[in-house]
PDB file of N, CA, C and O in Angstrom:
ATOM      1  N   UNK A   1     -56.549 -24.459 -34.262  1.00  0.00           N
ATOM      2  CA  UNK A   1     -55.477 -23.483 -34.341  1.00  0.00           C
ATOM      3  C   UNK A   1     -55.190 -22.896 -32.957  1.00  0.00           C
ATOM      4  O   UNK A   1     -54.098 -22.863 -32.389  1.00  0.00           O
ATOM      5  N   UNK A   2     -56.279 -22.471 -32.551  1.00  0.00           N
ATOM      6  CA  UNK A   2     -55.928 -21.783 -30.897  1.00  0.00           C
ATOM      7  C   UNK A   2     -55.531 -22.794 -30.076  1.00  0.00           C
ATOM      8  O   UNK A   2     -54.789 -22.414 -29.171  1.00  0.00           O
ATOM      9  N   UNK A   3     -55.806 -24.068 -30.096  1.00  0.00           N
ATOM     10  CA  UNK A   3     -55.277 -25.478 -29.287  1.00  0.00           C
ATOM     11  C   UNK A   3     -53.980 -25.391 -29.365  1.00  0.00           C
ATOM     12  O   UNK A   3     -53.167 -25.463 -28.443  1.00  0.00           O
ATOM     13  N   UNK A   4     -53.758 -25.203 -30.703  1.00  0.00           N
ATOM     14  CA  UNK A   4     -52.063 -25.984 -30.862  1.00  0.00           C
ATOM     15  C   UNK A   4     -51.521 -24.596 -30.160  1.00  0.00           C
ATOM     16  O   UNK A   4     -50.452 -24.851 -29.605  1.00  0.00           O
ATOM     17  N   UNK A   5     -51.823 -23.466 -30.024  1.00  0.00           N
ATOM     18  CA  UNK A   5     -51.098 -21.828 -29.545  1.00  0.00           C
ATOM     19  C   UNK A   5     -51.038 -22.062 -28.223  1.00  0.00           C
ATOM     20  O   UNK A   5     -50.071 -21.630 -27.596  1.00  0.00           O
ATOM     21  N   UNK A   6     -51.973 -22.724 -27.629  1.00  0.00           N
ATOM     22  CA  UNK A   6     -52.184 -23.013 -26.147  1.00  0.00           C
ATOM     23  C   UNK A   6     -51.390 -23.964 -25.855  1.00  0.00           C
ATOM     24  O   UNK A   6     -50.649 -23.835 -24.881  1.00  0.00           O
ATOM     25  N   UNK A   7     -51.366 -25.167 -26.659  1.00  0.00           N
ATOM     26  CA  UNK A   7     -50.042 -26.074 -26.279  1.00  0.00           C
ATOM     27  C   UNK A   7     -48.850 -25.891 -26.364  1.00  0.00           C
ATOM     28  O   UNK A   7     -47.997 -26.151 -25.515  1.00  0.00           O
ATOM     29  N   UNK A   8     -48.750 -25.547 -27.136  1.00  0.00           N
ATOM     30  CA  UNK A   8     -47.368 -25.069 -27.468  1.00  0.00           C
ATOM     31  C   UNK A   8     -46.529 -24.027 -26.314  1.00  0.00           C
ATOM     32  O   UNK A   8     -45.379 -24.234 -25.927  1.00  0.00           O
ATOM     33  N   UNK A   9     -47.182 -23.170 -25.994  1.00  0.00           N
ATOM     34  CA  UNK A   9     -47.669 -21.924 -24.508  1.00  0.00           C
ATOM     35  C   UNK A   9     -47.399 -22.755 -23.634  1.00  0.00           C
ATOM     36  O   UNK A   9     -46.416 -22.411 -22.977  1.00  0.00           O
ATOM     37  N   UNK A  10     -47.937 -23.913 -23.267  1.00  0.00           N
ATOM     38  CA  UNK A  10     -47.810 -24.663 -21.888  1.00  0.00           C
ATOM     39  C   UNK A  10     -46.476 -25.471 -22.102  1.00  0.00           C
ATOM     40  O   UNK A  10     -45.789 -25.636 -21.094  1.00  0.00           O
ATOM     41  N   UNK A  11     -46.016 -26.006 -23.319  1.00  0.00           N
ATOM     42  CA  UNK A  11     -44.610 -26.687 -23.327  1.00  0.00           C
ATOM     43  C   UNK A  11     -43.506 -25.586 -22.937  1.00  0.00           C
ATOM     44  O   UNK A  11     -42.556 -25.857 -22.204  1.00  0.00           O
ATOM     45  N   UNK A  12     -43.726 -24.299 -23.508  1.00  0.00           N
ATOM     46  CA  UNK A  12     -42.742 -23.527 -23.565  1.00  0.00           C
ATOM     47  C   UNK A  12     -42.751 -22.871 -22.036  1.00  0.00           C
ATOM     48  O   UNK A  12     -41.747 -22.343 -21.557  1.00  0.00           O
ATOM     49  N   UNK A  13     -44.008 -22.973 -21.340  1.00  0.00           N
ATOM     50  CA  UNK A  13     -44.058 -23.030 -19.743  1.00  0.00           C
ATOM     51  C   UNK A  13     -43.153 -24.055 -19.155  1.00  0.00           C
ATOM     52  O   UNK A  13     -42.137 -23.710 -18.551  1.00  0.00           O
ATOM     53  N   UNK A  14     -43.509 -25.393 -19.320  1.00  0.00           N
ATOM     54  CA  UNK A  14     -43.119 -26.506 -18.640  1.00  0.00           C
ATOM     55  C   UNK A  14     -41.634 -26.362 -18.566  1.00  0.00           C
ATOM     56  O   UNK A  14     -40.903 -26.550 -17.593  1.00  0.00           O
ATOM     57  N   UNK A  15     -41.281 -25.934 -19.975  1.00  0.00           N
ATOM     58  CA  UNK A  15     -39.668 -26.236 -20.497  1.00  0.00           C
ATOM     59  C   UNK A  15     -38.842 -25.026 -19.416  1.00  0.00           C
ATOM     60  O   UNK A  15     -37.733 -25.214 -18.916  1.00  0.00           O
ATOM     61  N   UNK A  16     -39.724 -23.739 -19.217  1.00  0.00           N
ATOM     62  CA  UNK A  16     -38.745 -22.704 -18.626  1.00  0.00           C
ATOM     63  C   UNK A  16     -39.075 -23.096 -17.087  1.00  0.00           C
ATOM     64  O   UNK A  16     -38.537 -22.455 -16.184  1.00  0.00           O
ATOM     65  N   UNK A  17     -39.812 -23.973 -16.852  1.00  0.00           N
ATOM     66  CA  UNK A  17     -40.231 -24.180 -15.343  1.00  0.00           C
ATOM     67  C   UNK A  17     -38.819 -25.240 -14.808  1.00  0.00           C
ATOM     68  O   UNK A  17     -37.976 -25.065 -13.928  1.00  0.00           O
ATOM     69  N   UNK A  18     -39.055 -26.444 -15.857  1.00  0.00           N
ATOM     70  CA  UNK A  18     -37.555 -27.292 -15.874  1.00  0.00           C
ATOM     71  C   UNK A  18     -36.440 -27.024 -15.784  1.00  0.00           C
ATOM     72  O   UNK A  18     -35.694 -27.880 -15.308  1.00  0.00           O
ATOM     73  N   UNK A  19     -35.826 -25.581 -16.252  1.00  0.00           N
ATOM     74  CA  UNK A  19     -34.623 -24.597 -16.745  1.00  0.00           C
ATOM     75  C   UNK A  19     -34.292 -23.803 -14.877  1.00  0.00           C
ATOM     76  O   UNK A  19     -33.324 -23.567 -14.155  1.00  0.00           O
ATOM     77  N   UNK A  20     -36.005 -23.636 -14.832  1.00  0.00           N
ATOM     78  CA  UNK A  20     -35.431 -23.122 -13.091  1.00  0.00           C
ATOM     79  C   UNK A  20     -35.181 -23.908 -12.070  1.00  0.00           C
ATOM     80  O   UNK A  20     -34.313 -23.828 -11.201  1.00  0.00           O
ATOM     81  N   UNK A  21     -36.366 -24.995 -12.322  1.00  0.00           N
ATOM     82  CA  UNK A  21     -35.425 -26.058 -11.239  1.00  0.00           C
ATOM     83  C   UNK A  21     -34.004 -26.505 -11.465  1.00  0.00           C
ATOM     84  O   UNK A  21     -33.326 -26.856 -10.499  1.00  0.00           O
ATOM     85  N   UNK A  22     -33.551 -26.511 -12.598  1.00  0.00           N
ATOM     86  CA  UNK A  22     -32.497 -27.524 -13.125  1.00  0.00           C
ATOM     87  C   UNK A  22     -30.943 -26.068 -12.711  1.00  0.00           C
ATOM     88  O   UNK A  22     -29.776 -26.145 -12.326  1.00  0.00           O
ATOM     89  N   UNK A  23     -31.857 -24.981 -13.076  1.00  0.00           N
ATOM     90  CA  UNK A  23     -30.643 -23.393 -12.374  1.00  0.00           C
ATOM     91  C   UNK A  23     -30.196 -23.678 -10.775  1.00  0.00           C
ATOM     92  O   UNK A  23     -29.118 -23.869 -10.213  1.00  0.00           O
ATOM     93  N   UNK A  24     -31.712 -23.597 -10.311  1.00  0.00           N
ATOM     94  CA  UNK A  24     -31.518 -24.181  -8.616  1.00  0.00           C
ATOM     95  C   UNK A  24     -31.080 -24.981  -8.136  1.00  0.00           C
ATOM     96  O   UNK A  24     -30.797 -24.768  -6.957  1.00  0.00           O
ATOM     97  N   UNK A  25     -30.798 -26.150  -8.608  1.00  0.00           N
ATOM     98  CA  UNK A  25     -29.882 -27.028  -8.032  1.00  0.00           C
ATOM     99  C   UNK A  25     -29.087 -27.231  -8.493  1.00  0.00           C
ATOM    100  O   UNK A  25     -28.563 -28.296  -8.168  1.00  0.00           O
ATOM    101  N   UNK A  26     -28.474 -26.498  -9.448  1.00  0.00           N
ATOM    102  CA  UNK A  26     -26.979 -26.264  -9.427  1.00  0.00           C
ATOM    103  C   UNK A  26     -26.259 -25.193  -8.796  1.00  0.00           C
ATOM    104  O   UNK A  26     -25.042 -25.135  -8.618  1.00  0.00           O
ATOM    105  N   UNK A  27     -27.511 -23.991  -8.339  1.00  0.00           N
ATOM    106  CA  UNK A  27     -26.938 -23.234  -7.604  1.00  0.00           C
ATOM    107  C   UNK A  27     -26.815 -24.007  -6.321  1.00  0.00           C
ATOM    108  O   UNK A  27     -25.670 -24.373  -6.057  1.00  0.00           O
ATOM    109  N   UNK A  28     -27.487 -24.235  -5.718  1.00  0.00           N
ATOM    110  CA  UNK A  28     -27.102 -25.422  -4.530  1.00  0.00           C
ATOM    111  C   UNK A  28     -26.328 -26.300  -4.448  1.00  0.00           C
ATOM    112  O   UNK A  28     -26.231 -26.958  -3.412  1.00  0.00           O
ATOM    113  N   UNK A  29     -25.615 -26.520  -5.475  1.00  0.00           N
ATOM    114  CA  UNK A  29     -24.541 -27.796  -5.438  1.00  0.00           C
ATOM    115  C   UNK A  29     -23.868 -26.654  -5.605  1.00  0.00           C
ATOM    116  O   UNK A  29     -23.237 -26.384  -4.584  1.00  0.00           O
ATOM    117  N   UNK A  30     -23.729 -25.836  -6.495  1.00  0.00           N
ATOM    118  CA  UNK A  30     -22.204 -24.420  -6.124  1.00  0.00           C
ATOM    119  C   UNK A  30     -22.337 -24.457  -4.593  1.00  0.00           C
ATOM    120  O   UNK A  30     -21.682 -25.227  -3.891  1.00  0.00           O
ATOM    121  N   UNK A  31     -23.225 -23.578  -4.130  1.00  0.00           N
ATOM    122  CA  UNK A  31     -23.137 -22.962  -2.561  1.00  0.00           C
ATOM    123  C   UNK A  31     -22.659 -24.345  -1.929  1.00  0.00           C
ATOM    124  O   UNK A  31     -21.910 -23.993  -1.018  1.00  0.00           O
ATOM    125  N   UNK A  32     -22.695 -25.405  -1.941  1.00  0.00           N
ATOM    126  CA  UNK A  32     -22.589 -26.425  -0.905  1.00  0.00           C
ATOM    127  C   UNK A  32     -21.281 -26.964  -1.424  1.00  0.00           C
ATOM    128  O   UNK A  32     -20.842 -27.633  -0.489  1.00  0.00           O
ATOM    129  N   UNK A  33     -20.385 -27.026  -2.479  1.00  0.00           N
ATOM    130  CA  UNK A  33     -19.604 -27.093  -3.210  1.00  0.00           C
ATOM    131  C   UNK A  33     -18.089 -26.261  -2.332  1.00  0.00           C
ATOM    132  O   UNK A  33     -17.058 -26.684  -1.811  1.00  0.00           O
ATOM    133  N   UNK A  34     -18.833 -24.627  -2.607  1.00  0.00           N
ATOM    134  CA  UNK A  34     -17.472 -23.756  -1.984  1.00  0.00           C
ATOM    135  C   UNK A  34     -17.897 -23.713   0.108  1.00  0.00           C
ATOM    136  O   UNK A  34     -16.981 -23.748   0.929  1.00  0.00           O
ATOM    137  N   UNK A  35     -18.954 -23.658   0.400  1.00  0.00           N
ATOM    138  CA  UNK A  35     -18.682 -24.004   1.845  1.00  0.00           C
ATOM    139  C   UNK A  35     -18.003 -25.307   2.029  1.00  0.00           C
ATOM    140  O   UNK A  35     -17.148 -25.350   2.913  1.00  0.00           O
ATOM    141  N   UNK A  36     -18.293 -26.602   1.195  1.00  0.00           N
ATOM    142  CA  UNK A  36     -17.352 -27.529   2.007  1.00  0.00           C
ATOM    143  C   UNK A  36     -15.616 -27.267   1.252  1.00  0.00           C
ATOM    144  O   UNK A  36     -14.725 -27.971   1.725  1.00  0.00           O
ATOM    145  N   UNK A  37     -15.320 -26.478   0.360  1.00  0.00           N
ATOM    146  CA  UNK A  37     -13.918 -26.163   0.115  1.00  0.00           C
ATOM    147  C   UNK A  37     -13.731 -25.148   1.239  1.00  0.00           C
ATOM    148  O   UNK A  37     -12.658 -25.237   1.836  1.00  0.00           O
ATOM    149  N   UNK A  38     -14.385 -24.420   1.543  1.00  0.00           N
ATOM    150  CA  UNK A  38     -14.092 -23.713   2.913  1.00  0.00           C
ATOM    151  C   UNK A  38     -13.650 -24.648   3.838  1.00  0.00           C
ATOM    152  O   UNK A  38     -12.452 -24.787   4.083  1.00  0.00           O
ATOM    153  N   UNK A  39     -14.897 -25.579   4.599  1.00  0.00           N
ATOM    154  CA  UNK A  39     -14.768 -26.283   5.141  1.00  0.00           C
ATOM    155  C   UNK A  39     -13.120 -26.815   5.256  1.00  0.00           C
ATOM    156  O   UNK A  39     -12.604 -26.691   6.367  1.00  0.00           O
ATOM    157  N   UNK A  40     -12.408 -27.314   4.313  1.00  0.00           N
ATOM    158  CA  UNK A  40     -11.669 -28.295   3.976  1.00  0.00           C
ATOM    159  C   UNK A  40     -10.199 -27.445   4.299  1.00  0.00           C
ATOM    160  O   UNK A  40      -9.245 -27.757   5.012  1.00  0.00           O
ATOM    161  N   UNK A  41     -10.490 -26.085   3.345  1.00  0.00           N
ATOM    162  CA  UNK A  41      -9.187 -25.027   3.534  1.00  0.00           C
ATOM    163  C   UNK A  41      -9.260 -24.900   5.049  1.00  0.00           C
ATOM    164  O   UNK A  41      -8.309 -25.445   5.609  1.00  0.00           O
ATOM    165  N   UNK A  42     -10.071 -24.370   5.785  1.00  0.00           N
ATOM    166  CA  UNK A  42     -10.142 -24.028   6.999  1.00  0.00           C
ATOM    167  C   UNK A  42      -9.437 -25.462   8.222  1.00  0.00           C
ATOM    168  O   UNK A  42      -8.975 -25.358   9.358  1.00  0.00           O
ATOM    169  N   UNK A  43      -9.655 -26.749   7.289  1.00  0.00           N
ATOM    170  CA  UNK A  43      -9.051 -27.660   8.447  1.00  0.00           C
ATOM    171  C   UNK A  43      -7.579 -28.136   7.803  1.00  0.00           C
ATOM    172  O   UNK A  43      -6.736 -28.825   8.376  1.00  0.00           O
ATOM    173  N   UNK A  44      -7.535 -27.806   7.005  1.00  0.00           N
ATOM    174  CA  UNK A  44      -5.852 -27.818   6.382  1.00  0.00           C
ATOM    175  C   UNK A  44      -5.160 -26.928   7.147  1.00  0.00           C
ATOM    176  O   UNK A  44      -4.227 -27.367   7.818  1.00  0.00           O
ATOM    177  N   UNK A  45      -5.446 -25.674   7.186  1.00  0.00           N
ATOM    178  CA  UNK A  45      -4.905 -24.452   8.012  1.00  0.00           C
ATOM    179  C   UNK A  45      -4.613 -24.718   9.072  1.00  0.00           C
ATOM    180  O   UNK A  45      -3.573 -24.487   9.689  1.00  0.00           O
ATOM    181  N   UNK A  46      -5.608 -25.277   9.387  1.00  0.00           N
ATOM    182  CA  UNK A  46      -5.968 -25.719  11.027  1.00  0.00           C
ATOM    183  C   UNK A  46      -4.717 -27.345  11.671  1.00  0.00           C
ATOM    184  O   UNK A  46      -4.189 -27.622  12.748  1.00  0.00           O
ATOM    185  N   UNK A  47      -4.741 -27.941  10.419  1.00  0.00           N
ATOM    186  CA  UNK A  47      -3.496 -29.422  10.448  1.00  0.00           C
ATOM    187  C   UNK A  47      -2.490 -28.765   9.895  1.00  0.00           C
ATOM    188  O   UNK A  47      -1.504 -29.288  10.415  1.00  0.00           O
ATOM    189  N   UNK A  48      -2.067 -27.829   9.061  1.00  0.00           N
ATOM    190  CA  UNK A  48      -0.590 -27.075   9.015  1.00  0.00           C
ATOM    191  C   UNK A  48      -0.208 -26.569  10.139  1.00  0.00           C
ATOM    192  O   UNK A  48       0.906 -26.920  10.530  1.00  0.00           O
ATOM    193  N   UNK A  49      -1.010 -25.591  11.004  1.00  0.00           N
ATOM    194  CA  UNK A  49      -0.789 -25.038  12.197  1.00  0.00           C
ATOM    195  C   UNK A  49      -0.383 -26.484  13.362  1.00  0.00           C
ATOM    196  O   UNK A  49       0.774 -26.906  13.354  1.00  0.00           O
ATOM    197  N   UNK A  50      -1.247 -27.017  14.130  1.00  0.00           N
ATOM    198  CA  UNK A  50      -0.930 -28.297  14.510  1.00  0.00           C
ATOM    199  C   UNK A  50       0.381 -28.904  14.163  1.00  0.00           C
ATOM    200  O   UNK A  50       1.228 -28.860  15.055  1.00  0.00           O
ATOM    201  N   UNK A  51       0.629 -29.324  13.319  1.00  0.00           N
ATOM    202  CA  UNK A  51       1.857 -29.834  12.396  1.00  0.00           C
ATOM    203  C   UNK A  51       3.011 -28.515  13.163  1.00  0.00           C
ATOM    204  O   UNK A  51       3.525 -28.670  14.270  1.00  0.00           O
ATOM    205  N   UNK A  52       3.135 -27.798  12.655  1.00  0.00           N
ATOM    206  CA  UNK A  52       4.115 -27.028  13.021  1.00  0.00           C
ATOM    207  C   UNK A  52       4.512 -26.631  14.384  1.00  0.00           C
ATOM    208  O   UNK A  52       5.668 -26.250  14.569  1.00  0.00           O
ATOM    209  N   UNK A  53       3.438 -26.698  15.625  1.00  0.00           N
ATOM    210  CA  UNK A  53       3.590 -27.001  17.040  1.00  0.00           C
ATOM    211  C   UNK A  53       4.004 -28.768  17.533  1.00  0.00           C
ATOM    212  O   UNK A  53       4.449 -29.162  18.611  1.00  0.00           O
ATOM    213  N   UNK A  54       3.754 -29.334  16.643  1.00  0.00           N
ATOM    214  CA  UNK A  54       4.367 -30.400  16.808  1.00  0.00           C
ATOM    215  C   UNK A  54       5.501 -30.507  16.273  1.00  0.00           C
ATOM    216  O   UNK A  54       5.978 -31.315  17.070  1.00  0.00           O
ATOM    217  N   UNK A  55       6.161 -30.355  15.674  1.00  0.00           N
ATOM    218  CA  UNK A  55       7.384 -30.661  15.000  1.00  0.00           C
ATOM    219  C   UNK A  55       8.158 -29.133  15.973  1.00  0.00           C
ATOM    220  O   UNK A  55       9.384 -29.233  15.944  1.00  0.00           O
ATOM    221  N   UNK A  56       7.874 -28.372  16.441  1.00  0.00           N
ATOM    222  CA  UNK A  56       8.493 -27.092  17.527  1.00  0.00           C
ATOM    223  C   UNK A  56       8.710 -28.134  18.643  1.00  0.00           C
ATOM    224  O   UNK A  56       9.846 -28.404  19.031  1.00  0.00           O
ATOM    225  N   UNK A  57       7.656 -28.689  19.130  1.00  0.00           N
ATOM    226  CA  UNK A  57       7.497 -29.209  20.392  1.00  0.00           C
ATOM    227  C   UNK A  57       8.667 -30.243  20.176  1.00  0.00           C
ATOM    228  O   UNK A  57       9.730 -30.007  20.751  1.00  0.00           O
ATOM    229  N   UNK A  58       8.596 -30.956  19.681  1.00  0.00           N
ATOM    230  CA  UNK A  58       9.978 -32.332  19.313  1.00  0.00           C
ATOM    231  C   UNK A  58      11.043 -31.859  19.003  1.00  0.00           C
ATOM    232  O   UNK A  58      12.120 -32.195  19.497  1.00  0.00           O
ATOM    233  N   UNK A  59      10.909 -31.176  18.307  1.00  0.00           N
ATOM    234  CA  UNK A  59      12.913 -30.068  18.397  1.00  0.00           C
ATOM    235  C   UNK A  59      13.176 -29.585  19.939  1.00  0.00           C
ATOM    236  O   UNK A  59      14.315 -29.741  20.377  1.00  0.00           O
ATOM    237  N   UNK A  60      12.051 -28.935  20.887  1.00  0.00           N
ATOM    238  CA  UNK A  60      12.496 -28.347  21.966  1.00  0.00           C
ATOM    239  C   UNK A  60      12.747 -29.887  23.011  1.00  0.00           C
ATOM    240  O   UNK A  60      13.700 -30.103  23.759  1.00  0.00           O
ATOM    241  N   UNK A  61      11.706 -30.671  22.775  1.00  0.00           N
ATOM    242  CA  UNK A  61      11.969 -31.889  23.482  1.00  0.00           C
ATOM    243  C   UNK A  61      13.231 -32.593  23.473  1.00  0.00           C
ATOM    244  O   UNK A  61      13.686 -33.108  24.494  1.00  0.00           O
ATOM    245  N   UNK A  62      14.015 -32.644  21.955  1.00  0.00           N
ATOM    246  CA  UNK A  62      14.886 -33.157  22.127  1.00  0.00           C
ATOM    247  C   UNK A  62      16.123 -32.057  22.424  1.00  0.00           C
ATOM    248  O   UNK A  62      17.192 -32.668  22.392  1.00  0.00           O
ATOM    249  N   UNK A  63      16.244 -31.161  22.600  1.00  0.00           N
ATOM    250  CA  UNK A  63      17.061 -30.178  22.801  1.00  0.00           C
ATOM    251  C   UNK A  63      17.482 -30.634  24.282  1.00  0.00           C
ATOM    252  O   UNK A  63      18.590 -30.881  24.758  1.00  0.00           O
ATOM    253  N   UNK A  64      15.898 -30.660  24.964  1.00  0.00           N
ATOM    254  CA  UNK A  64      15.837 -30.626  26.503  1.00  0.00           C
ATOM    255  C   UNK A  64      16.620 -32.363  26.835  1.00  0.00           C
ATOM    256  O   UNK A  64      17.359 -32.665  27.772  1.00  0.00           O
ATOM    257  N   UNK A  65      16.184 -33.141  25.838  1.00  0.00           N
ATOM    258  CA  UNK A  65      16.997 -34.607  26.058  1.00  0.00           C
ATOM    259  C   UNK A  65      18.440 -34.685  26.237  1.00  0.00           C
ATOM    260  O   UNK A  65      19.025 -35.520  26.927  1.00  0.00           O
ATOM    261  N   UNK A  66      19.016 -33.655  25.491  1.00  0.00           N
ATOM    262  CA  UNK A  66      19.809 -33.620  25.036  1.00  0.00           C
ATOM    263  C   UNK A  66      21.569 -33.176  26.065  1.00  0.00           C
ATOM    264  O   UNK A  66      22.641 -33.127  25.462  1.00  0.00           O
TER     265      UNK A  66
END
């Protein structure tokens, strides 16, 4: 009787031990998830800006062709 209380005790250990690893690396795939959407927004911003000095620069270029 006290065996099976003790086993049972250590599954219900094992099982919440599994539950935290299995929490933790999904919190780690979140955190690594929204830094590389950072990542990604931040170089979009960064190629919209670009983009728009280029397409300035070729209007004034051809102005000056002109």
């Amino acid at each position: 009787m006290r065996e099976d209380i003790y086993r049972k005790e250590r599954e219900i250990y094992d099982i919440k031990n599994q539950l935290n690893l299995i929490n933790l690396r999904i919190n780690k795939e979140s955190e690594a998830k929204d830094s590389t959407e950072g990542v990604l927004r931040k170089n979009n911003e960064n190629f919209s800006h670009d983009a728009a000095k280029l397409s300035n620069n070729l209007r004034t270029s051809e102005k000056e062709n002109e």
